[in-house]
N, C-alpha and C positions, 0 to 999 in steps of 0.2 A: 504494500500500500504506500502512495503517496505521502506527500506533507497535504498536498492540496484537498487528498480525499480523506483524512484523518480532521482534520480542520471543522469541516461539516458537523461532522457525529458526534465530536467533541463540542461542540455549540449547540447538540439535541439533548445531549446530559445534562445542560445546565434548564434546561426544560422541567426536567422529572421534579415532581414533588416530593419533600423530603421533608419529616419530622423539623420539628422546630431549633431540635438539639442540633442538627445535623445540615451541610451545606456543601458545597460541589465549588471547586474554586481550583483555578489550572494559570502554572503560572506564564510567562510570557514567552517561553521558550520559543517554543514552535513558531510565532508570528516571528521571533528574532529571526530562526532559521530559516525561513524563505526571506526577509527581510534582506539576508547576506546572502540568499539566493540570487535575488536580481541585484543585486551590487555587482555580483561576483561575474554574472553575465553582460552588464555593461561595460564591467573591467575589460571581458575578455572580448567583447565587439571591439573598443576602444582600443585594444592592443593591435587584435587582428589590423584595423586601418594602421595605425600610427608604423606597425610594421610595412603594409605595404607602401606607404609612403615612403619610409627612407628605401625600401626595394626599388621603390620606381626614382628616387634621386642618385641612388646610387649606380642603376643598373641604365638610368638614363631613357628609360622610355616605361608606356605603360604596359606594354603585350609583357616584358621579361617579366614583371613582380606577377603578375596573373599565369603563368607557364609555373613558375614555383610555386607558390601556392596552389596550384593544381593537384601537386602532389599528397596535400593533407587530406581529403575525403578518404583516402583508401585504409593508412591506420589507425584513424579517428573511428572509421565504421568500425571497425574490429577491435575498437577498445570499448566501443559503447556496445555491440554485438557480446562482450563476455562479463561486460557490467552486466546487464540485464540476465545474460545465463545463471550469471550467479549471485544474482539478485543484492548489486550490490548499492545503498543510496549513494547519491552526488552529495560529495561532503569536499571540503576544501582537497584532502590529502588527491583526492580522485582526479580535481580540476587542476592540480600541480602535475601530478601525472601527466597530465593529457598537455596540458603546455609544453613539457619535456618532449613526450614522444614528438608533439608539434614543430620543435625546436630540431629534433635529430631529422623528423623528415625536409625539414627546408635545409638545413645544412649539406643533408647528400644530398638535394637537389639544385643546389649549388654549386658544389663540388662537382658532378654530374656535368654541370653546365660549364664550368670553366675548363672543366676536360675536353670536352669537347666542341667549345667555339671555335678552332678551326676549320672545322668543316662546317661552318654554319654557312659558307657563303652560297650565294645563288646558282649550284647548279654546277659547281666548280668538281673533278671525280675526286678522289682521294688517291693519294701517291703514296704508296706502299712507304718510302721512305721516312715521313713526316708522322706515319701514326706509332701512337705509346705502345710497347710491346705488349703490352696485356689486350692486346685488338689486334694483334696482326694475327692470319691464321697461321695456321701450328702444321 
């Protein structure tokens, strides 16, 4: 279950009638944690840009910072694909995580790319001589 679907049923308990001794009273937790819920998701829209901005000052145009960044949908799915297997909530340590993995995928997709901008040009063939040995065939 959710925060968002616990939230409800916990404001149907304060409904129930109860002896006069007796009274139902929930402290503010839950509303804090989604409260650093969407903090923590504007943090992470807010980063997402601010990253691709210096990508697109650094890299000089806008198509390179969006080719890198392309590369995060595929381990991001497969981190939220085994959260949910195993049923685990979104809690700060999880959203560190996931920055990190965020972090090594744009890194080899960087690396990735400065390896291989030589051949980026238009149409030009590749000269056995000029490429990194770990690509020539064997």
């Amino acid at each position: 279950m959710s925060l968002t679907e616990i939230l409800p049923k916990l404001e149907k308990l304060k409904e129930i009638e109860l002896p006069k001794q007796y009274r139902i009273e929930f402290s503010d937790s839950l509303q804090k944690v989604l409260e650093h819920q969407k903090k923590m998701n504007f943090i992470l829209s807010f980063a997402g840009l601010i990253l691709f901005m210096i990508l697109a000052s650094y890299l000089e145009s806008l198509k390179g910072p969006f080719l890198l960044l392309s590369v995060l949908p595929l381990p991001l799915f497969f981190v939220i694909i085994i959260i949910y297997w195993i049923d685990l909530p979104l809690n700060i340590p999880v959203y560190i995580g996931m920055i990190i993995i965020s972090a090594f995928g744009i890194l080899e997709a960087f690396i990735l790319r400065k390896e291989l901008s030589p051949w980026m040009n238009q149409g030009e063939k590749f000269e056995a001589g000029l490429m990194p040995y770990n690509l020539k065939e064997k």
